[in-house]
mmCIF file as gemmi writes it, N, C-alpha and C atoms, coordinates in Angstrom:
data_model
loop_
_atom_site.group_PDB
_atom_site.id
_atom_site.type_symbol
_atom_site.label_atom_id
_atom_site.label_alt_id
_atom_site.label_comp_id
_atom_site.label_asym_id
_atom_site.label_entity_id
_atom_site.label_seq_id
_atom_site.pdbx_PDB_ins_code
_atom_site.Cartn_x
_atom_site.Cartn_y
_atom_site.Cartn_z
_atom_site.occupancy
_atom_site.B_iso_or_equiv
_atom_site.pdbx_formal_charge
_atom_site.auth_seq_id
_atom_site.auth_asym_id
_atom_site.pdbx_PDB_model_num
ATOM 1 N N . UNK Axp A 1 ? 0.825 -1.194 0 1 0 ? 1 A 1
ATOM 2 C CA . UNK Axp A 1 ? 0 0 0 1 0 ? 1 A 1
ATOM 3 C C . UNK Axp A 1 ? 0.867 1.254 0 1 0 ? 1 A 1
ATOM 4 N N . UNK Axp A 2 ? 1.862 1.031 0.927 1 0 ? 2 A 1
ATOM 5 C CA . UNK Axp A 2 ? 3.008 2.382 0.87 1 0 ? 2 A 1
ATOM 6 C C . UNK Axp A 2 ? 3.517 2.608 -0.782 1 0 ? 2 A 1
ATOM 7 N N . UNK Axp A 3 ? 4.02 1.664 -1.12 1 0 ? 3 A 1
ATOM 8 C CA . UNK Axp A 3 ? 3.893 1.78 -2.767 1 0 ? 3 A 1
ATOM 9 C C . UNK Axp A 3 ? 3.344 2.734 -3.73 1 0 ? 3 A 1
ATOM 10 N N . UNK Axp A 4 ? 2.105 1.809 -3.248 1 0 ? 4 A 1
ATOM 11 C CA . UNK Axp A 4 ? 1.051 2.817 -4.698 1 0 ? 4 A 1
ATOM 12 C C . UNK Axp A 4 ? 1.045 4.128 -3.758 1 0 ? 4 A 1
ATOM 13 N N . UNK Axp A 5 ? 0.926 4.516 -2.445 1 0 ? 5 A 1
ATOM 14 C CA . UNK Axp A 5 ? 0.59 5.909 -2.174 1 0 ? 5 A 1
ATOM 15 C C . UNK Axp A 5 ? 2.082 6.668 -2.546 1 0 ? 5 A 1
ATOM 16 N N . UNK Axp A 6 ? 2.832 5.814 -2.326 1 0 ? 6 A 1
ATOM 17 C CA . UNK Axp A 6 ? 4.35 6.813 -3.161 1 0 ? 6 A 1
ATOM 18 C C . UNK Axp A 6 ? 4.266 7.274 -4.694 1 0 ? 6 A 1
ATOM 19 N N . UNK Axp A 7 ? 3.928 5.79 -5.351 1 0 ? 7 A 1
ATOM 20 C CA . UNK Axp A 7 ? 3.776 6.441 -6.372 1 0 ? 7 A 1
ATOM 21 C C . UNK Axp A 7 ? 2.604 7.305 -7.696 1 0 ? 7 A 1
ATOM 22 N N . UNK Axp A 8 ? 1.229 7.162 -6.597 1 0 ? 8 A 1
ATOM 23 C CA . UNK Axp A 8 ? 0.264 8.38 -6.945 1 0 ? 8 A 1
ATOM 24 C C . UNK Axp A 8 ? 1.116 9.425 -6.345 1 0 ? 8 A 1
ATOM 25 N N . UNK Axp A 9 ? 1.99 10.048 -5.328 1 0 ? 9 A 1
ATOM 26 C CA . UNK Axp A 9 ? 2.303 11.196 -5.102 1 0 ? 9 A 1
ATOM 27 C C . UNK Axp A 9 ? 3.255 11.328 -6.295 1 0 ? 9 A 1
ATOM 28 N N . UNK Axp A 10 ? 4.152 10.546 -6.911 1 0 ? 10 A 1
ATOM 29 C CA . UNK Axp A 10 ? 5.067 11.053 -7.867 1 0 ? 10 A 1
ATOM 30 C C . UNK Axp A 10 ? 4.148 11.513 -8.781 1 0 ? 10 A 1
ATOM 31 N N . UNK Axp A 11 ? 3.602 10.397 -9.297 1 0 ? 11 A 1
ATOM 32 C CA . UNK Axp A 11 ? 2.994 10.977 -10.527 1 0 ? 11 A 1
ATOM 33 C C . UNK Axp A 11 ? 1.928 12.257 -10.678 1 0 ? 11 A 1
ATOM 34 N N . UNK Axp A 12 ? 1.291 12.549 -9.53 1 0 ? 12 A 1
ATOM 35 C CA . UNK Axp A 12 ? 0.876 14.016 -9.137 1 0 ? 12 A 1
ATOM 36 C C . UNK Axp A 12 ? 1.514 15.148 -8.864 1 0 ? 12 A 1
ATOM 37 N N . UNK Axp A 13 ? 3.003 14.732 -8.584 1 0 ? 13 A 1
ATOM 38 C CA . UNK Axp A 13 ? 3.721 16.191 -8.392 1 0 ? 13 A 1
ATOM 39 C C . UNK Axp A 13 ? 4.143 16.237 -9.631 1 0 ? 13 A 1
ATOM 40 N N . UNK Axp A 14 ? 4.572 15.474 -10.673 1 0 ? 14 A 1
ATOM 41 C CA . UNK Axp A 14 ? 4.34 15.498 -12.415 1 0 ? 14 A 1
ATOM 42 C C . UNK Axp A 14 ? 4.007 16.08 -12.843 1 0 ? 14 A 1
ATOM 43 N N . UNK Axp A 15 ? 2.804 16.574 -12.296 1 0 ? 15 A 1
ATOM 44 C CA . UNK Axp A 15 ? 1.55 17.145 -12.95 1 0 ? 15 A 1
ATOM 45 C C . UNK Axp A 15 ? 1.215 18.437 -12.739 1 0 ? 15 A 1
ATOM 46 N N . UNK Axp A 16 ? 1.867 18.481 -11.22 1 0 ? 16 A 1
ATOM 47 C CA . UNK Axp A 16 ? 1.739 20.186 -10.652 1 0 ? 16 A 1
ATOM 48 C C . UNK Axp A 16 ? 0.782 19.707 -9.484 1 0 ? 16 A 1
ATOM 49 N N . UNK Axp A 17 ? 0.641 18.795 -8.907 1 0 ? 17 A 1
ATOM 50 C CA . UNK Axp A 17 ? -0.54 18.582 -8.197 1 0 ? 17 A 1
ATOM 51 C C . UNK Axp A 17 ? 0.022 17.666 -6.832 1 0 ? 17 A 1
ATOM 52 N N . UNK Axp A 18 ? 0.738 18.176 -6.823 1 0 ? 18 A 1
ATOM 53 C CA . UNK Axp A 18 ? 1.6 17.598 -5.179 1 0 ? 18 A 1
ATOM 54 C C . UNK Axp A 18 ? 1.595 18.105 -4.165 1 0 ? 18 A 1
ATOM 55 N N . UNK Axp A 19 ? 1.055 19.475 -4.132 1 0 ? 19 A 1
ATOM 56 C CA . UNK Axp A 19 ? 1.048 20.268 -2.812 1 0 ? 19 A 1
ATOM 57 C C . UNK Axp A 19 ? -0.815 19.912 -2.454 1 0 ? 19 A 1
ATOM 58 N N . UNK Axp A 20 ? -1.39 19.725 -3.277 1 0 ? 20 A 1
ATOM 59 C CA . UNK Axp A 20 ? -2.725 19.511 -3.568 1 0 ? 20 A 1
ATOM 60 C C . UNK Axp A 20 ? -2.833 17.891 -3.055 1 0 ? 20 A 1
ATOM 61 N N . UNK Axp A 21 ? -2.294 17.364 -3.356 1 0 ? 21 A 1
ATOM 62 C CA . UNK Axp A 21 ? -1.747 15.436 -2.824 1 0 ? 21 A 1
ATOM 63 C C . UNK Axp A 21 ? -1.986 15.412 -1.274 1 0 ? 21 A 1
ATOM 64 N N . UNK Axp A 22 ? -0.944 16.338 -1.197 1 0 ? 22 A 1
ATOM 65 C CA . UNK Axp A 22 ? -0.562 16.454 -0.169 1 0 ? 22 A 1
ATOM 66 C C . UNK Axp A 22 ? -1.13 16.836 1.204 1 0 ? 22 A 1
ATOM 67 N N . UNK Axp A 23 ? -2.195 18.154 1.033 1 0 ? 23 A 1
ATOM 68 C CA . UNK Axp A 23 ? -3.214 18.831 1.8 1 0 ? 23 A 1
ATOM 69 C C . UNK Axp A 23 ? -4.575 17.859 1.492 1 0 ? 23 A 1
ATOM 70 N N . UNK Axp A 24 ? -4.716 16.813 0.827 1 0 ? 24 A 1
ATOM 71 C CA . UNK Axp A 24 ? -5.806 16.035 0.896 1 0 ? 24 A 1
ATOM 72 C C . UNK Axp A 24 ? -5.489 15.162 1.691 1 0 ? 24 A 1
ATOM 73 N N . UNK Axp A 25 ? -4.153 14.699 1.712 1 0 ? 25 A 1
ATOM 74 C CA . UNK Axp A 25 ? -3.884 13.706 2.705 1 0 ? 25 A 1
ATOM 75 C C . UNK Axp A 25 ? -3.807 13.825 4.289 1 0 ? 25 A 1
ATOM 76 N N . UNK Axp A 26 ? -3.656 15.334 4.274 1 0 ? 26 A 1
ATOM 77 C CA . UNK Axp A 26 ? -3.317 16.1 5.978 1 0 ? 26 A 1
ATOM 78 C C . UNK Axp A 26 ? -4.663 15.903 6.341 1 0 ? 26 A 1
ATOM 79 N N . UNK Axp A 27 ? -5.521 16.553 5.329 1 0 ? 27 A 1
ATOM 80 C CA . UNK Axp A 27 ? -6.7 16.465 6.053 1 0 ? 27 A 1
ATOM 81 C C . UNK Axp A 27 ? -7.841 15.462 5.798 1 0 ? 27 A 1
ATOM 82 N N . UNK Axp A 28 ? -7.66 14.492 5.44 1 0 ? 28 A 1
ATOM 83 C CA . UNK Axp A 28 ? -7.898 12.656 5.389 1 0 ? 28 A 1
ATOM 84 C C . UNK Axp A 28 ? -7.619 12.503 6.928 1 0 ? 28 A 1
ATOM 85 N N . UNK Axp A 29 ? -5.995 12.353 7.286 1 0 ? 29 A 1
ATOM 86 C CA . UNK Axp A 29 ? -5.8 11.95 8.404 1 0 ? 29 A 1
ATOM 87 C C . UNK Axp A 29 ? -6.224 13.181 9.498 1 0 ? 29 A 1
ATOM 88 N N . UNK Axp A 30 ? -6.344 13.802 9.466 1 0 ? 30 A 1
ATOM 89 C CA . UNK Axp A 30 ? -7.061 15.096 10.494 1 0 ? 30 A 1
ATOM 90 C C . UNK Axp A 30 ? -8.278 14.715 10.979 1 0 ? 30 A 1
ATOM 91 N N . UNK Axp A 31 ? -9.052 14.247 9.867 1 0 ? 31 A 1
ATOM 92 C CA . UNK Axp A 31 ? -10.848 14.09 10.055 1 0 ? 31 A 1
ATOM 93 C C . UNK Axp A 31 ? -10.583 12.758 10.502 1 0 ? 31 A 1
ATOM 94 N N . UNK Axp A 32 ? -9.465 11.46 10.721 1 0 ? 32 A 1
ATOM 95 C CA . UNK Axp A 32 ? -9.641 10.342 11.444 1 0 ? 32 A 1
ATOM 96 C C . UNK Axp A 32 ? -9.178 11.037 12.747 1 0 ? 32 A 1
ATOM 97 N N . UNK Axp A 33 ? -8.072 11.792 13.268 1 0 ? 33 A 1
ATOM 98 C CA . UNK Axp A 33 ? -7.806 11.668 14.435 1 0 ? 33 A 1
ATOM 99 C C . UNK Axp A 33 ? -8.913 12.865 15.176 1 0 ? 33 A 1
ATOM 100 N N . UNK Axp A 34 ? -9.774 13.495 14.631 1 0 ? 34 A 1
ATOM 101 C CA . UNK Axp A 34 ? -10.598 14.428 15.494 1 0 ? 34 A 1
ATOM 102 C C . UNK Axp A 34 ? -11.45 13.355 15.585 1 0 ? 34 A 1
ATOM 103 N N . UNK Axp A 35 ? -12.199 12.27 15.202 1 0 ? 35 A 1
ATOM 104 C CA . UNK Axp A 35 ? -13.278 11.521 15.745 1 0 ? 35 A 1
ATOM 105 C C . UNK Axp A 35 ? -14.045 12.374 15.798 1 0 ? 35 A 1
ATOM 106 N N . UNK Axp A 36 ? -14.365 13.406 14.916 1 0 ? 36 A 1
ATOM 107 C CA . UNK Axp A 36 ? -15.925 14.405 15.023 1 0 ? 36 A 1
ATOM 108 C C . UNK Axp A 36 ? -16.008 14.967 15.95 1 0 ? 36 A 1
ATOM 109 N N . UNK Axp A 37 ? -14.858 15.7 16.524 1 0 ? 37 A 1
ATOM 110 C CA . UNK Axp A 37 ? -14.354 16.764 17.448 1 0 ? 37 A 1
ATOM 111 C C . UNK Axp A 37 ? -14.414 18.079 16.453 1 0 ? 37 A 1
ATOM 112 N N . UNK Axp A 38 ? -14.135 18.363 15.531 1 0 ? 38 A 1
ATOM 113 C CA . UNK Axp A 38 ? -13.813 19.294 14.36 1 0 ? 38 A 1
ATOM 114 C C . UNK Axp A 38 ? -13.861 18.933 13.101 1 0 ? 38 A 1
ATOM 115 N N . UNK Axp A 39 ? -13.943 19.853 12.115 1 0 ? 39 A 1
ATOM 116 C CA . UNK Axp A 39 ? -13.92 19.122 10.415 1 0 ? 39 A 1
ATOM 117 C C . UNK Axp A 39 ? -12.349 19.81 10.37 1 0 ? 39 A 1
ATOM 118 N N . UNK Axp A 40 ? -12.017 18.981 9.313 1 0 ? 40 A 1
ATOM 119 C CA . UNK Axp A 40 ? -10.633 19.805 8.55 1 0 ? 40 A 1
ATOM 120 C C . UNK Axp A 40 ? -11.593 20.735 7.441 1 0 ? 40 A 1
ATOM 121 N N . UNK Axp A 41 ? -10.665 21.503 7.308 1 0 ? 41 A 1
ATOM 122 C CA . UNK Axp A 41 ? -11.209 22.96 6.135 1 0 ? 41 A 1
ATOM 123 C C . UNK Axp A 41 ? -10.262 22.872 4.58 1 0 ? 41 A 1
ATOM 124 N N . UNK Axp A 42 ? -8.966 23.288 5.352 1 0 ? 42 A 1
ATOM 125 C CA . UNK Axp A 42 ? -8.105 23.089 4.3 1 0 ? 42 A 1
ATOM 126 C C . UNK Axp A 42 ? -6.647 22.981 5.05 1 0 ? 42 A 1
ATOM 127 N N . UNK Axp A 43 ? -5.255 22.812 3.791 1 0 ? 43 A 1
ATOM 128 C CA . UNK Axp A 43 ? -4.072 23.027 4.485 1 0 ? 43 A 1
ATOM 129 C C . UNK Axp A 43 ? -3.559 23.544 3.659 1 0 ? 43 A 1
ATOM 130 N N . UNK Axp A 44 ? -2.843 25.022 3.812 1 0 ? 44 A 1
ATOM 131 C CA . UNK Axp A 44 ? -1.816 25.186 2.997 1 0 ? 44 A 1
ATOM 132 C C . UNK Axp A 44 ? -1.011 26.101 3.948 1 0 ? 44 A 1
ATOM 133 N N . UNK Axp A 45 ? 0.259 25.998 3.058 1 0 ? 45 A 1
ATOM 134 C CA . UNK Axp A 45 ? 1.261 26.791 4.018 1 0 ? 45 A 1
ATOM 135 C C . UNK Axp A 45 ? 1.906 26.326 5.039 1 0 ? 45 A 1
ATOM 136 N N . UNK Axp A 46 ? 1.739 24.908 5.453 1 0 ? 46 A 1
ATOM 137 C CA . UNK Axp A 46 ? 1.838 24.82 7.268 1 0 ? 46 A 1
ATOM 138 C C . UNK Axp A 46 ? 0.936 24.966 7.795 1 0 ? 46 A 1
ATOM 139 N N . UNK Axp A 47 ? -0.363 25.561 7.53 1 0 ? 47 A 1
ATOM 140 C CA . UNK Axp A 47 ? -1.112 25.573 8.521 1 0 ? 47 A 1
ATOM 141 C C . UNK Axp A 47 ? -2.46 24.806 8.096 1 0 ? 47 A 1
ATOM 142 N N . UNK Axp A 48 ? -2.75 24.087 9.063 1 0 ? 48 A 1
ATOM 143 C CA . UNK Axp A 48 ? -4.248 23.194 8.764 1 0 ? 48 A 1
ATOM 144 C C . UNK Axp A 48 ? -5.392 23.788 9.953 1 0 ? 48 A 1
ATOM 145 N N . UNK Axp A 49 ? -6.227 24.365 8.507 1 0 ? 49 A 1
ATOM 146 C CA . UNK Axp A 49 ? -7.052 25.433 8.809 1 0 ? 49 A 1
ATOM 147 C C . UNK Axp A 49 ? -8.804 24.218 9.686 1 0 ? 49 A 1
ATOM 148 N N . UNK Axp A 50 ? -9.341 24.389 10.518 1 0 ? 50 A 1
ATOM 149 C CA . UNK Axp A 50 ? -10.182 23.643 11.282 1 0 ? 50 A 1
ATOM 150 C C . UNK Axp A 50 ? -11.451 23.959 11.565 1 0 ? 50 A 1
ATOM 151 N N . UNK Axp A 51 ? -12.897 23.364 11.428 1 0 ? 51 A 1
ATOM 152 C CA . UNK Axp A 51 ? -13.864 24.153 12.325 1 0 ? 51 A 1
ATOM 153 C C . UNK Axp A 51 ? -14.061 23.245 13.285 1 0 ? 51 A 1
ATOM 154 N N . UNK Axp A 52 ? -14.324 24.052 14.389 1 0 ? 52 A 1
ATOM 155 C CA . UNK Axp A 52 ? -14.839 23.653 15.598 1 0 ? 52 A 1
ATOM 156 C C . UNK Axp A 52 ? -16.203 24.033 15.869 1 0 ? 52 A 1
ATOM 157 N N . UNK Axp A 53 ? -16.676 23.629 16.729 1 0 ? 53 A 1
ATOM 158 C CA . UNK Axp A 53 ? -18.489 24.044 17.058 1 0 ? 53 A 1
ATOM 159 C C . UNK Axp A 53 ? -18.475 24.792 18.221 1 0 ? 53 A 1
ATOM 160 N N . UNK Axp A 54 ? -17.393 25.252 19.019 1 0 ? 54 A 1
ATOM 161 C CA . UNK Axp A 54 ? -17.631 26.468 19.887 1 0 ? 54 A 1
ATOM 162 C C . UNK Axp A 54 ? -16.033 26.985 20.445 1 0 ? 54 A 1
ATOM 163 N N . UNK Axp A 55 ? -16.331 27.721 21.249 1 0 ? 55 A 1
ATOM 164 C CA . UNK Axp A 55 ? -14.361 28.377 21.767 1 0 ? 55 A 1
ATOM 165 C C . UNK Axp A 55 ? -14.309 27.243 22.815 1 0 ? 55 A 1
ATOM 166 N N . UNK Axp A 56 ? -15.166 26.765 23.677 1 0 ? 56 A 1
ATOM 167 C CA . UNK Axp A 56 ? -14.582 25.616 24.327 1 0 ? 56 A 1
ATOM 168 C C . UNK Axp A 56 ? -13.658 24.215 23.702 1 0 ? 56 A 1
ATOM 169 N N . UNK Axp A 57 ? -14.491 23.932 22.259 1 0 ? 57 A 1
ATOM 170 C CA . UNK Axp A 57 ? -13.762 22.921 21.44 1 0 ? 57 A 1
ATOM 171 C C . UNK Axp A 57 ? -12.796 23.365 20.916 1 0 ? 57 A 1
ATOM 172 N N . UNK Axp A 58 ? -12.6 24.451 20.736 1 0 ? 58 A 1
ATOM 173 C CA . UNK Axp A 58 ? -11.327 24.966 20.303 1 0 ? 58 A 1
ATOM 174 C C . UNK Axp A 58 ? -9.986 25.328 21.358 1 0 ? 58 A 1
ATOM 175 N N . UNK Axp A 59 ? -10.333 25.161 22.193 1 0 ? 59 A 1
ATOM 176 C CA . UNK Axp A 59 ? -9.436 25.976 23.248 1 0 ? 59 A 1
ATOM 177 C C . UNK Axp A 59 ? -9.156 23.986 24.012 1 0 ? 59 A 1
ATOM 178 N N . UNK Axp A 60 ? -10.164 23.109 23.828 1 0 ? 60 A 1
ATOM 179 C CA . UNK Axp A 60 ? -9.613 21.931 24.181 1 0 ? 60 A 1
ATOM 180 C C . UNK Axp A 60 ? -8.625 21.85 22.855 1 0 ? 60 A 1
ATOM 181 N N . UNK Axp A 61 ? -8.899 21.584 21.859 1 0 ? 61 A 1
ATOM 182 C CA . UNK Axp A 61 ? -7.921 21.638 20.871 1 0 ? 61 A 1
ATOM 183 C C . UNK Axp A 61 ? -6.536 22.047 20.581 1 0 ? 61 A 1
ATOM 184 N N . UNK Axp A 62 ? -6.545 22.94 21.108 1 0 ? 62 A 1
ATOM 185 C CA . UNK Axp A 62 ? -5.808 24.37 20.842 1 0 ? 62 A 1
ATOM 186 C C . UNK Axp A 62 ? -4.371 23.457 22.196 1 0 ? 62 A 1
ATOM 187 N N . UNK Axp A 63 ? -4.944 22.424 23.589 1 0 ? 63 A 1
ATOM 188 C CA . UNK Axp A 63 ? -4.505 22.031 24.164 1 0 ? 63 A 1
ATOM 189 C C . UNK Axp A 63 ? -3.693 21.116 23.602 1 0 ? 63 A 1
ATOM 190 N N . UNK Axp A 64 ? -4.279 20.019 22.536 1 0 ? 64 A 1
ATOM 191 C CA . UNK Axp A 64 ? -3.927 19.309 22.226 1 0 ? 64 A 1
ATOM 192 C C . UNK Axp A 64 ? -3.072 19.214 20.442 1 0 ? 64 A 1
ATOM 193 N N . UNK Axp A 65 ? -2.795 20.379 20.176 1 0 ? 65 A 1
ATOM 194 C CA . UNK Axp A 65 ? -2.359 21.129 19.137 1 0 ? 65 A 1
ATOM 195 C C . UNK Axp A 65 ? -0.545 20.421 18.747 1 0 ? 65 A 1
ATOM 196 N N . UNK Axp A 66 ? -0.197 20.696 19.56 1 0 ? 66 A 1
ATOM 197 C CA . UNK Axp A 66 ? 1.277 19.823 19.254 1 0 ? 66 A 1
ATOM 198 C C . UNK Axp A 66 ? 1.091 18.414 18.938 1 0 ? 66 A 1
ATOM 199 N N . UNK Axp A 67 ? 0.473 17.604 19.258 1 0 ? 67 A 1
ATOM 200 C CA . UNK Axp A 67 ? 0.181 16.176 19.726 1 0 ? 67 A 1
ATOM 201 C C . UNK Axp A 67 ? -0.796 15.889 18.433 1 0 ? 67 A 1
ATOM 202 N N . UNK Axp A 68 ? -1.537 16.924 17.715 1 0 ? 68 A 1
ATOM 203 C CA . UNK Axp A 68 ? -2.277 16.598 16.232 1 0 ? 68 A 1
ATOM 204 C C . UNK Axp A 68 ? -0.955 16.575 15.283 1 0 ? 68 A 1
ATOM 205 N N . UNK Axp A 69 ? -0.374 17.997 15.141 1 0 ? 69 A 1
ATOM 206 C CA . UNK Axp A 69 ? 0.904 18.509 14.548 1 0 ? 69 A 1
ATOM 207 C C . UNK Axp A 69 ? 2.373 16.74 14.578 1 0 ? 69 A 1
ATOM 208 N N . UNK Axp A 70 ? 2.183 16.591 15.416 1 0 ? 70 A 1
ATOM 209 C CA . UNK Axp A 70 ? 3.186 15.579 15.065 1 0 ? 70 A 1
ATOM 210 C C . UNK Axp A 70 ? 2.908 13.985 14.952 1 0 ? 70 A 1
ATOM 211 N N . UNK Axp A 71 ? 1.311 14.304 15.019 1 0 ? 71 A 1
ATOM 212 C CA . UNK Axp A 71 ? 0.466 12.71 14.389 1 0 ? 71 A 1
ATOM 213 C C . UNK Axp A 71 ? 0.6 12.601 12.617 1 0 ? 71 A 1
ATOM 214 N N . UNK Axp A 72 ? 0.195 14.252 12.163 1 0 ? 72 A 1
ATOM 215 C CA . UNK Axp A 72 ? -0.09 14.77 11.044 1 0 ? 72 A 1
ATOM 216 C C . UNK Axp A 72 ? 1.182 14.369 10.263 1 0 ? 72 A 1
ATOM 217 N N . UNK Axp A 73 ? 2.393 14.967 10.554 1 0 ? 73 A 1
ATOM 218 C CA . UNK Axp A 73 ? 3.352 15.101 10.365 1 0 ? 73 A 1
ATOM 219 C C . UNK Axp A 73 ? 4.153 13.471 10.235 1 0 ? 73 A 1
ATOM 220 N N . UNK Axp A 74 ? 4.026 12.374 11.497 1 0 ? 74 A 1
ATOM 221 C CA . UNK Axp A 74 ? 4.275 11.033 11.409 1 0 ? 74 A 1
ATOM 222 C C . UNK Axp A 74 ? 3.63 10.462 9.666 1 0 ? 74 A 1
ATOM 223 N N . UNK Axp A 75 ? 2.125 10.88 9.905 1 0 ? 75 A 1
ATOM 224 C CA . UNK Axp A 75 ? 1.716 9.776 8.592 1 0 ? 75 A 1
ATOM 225 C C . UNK Axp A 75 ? 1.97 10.583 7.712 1 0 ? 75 A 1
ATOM 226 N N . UNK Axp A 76 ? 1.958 11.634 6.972 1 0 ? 76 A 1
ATOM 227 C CA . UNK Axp A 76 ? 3.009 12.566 6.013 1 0 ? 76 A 1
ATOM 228 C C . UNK Axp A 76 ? 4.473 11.697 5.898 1 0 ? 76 A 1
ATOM 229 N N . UNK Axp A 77 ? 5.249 11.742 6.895 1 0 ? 77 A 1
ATOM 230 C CA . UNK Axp A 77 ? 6.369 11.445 6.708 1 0 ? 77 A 1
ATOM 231 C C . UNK Axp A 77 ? 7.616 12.589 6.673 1 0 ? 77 A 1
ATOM 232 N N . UNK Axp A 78 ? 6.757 13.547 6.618 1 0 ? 78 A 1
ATOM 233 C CA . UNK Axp A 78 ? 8.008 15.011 6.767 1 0 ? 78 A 1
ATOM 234 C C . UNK Axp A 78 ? 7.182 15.773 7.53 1 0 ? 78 A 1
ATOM 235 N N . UNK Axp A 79 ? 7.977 16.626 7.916 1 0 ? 79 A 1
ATOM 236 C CA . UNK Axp A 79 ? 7.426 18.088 9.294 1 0 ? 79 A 1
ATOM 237 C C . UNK Axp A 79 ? 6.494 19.004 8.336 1 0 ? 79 A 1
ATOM 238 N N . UNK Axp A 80 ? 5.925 18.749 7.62 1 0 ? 80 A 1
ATOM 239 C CA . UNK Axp A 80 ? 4.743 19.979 6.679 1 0 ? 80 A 1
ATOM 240 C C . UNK Axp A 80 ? 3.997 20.636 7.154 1 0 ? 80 A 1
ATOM 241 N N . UNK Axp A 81 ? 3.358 20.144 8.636 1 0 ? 81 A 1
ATOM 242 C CA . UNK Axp A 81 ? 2.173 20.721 9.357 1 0 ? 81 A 1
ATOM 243 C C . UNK Axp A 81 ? 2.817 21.196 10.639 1 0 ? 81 A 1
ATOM 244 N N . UNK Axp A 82 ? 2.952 23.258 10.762 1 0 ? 82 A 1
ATOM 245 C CA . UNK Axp A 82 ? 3.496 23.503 11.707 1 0 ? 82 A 1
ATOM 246 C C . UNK Axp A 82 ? 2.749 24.076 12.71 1 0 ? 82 A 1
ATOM 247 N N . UNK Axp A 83 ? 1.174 24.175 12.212 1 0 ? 83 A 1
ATOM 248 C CA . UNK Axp A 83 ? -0.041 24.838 13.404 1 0 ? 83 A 1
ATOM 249 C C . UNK Axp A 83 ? -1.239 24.607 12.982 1 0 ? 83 A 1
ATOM 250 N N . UNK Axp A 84 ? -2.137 25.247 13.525 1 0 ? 84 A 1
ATOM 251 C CA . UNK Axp A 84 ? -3.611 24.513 13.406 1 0 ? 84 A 1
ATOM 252 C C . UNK Axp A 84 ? -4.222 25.77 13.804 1 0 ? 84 A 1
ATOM 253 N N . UNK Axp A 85 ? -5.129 26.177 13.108 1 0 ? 85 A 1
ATOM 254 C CA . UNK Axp A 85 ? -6.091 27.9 13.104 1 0 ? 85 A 1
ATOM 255 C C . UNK Axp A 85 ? -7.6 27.251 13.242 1 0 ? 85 A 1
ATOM 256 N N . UNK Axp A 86 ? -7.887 27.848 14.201 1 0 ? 86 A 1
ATOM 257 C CA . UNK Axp A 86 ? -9.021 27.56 14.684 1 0 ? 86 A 1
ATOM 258 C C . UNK Axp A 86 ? -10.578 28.443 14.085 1 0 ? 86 A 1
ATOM 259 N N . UNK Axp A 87 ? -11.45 27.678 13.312 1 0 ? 87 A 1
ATOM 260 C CA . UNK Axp A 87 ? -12.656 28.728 12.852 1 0 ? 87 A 1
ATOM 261 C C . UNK Axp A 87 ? -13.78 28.335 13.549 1 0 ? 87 A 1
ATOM 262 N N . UNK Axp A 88 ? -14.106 29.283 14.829 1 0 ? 88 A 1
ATOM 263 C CA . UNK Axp A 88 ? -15.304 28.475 15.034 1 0 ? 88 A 1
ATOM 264 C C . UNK Axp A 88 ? -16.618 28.787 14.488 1 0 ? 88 A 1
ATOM 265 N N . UNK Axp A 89 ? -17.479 27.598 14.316 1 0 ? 89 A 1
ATOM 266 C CA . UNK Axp A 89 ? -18.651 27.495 13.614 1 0 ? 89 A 1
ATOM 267 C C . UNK Axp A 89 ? -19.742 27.506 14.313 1 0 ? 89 A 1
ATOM 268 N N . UNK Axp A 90 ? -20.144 28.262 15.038 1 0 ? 90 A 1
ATOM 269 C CA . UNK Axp A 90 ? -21.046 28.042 16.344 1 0 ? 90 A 1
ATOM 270 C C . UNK Axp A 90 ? -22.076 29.295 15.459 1 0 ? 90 A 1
């Protein structure tokens, strides 16, 4: 499986479409580790943009912010994700 996900990323950064690969995959694994705590929004830049449903879910979040950042970062495989911006949706 590591395989083919290596080599859909080659052949998408080919294409121009690797940073795009890439922010689908952050936030794939984002929406498994919130368990419907938050949605992912988007990622670019380093930062993986989030909604939450109030400032309490965000401010638990906001706790647990390093500890997403280097889950994110493990299944990536490189340091890409350096913070997490909180939108709440309340």
């Amino acid at each position: 499986m590591e395989h083919i996900k290596n080599h859909l990323l080659k052949v998408m950064s080919k294409k121009g479409l690797g940073g795009a690969a890439i922010s689908s995959q952050i936030c794939y694994f984002a929406k498994i580790w919130a368990k419907g705590r938050f949605k992912p929004i988007s990622f670019s830049r380093g930062t993986l943009k989030v909604s939450v449903r109030s400032s309490a879910a965000a401010q638990e979040l906001s706790m647990q912010e390093e500890e997403l950042v280097a889950h994110l970062n493990s299944k990536i495989v490189r340091p890409v994700v350096r913070r997490v911006r909180f939108e709440n949706n309340s």
